[in-house]
Structure formats: C-alpha cells, structure tokens
C-alpha positions as CSV (number, residue, x, y, z in Angstrom):
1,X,62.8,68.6,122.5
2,X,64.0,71.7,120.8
3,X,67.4,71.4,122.6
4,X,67.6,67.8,122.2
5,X,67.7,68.1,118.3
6,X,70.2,71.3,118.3
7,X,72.9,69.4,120.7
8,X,72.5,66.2,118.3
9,X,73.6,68.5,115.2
10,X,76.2,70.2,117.3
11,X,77.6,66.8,118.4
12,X,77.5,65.9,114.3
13,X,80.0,68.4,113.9
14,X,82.7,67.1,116.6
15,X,85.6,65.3,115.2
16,X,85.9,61.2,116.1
17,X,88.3,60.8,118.7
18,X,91.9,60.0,117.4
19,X,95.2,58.7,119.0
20,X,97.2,60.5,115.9
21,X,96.1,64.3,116.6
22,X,99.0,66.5,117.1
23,X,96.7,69.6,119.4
24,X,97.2,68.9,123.3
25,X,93.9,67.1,123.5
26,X,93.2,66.9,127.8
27,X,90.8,64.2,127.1
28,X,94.0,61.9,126.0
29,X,94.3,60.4,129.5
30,X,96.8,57.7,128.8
31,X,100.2,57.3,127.6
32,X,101.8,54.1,126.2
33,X,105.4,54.3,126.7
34,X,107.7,52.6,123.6
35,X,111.8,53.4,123.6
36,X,111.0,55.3,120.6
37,X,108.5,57.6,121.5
38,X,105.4,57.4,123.0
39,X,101.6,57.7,121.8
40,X,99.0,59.3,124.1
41,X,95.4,58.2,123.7
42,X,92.3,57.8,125.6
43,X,91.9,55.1,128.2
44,X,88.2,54.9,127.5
45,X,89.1,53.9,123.9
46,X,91.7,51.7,124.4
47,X,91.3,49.8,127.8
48,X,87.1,49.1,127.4
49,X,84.6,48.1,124.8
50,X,85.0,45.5,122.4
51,X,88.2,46.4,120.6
52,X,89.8,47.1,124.1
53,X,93.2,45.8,124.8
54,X,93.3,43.3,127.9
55,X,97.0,44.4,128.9
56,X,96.2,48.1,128.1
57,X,93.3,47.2,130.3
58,X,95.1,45.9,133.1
59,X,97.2,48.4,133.3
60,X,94.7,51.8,133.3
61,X,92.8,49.4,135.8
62,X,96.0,48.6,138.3
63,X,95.2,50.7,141.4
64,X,98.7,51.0,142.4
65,X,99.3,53.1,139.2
66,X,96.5,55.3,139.5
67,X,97.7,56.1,143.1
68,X,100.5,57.2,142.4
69,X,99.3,58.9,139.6
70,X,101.1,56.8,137.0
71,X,99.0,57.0,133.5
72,X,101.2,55.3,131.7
73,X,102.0,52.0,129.9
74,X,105.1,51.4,129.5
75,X,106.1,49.0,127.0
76,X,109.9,48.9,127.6
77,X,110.6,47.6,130.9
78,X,112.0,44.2,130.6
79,X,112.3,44.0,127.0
80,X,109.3,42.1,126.7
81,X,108.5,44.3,123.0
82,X,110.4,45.0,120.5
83,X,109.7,48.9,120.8
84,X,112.6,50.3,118.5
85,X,111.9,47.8,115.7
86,X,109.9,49.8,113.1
87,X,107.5,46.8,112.3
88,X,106.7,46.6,116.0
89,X,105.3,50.3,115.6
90,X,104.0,50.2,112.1
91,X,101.4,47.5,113.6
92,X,101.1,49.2,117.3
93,X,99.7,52.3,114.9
94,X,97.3,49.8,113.0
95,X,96.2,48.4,116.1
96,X,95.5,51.7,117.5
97,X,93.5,52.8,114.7
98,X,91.5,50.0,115.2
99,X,90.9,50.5,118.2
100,X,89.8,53.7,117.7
101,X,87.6,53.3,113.9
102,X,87.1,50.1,113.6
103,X,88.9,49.8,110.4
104,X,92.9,50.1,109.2
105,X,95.0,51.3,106.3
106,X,97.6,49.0,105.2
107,X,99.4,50.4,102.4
108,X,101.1,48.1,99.9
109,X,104.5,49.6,101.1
C-alpha cells in the first residue's frame, strides 16, 4: 500500500502531456503533416477518447500506414486544407489543445 501512495505522489509531479513542448518527447508517436510545418503529438491523445479526431483516427488506425511504418498525417496532399493559411493553423493549434486539456485560449487578437 506503502508503494501505491508514493508512485501516486510521484505521478502528481509529471507534467500533462502536451503537443506544444519543444524536448524530443519519444512518447509523441504521431506527426500531422501541414505545408507549413508540422506538429508531432501523441496518437493516444488525438485519435481516441472523447475529444479524438475521426480522420486523425482513421488515419493512426489505417494498417497500410503502420506497415509501412508511416506515422504520419499528412494534411497536404490534394489540397483538401488550407495548410499555409495562418487561420487554418491558428484553429488546428486550438483544436489540439483541446484535445489535449480540455479547454482553449483564444486571445482577443
């Protein structure tokens, strides 16, 4: 019980999970492809639970991709996004940190 109790304070003291660190976080599994860039975050996050993404879903889920070892989203082929438009990324990022806290930022900018 003793050990219980000590690995629930050391757990306290881990950071929440973020798409915006800058360290080379391994757990960060997935990578969303944009022609401006590209975010890498964690396809546990992003692709399940209630604030999942169905496309971002279908694609960590598409066997063919894993196969070959593809872990990636990319968000530019056919032009289907506007990925260089700056509102296009302004709301991807609110999305994400959604996704990830439940809550967003908008600033009055």
């Amino acid at each position: 019980m003793q050990a219980l109790r000590k690995a629930a304070e050391a757990s306290k003291a881990l950071p929440p999970l973020s798409w915006r660190d800058e360290d080379d976080d391994e757990c960060r599994d997935w990578r969303i492809l944009l022609s401006a860039g590209s975010y890498r975050v964690h396809s546990a996050v992003v692709a399940s639970g209630p604030r999942r993404s169905e496309l971002l879903r279908d694609s960590v889920s598409d066997t063919t991709k894993a196969l070959k070892g593809a872990r990636t989203t990319d968000l530019t082929h056919g032009g289907a996004w506007p990925t260089t438009d700056s509102r296009f990324i302004t709301a991807l990022e609110l999305i994400l940190d959604w996704m990830y806290s439940g809550a967003t930022l908008v600033s009055a900018e």
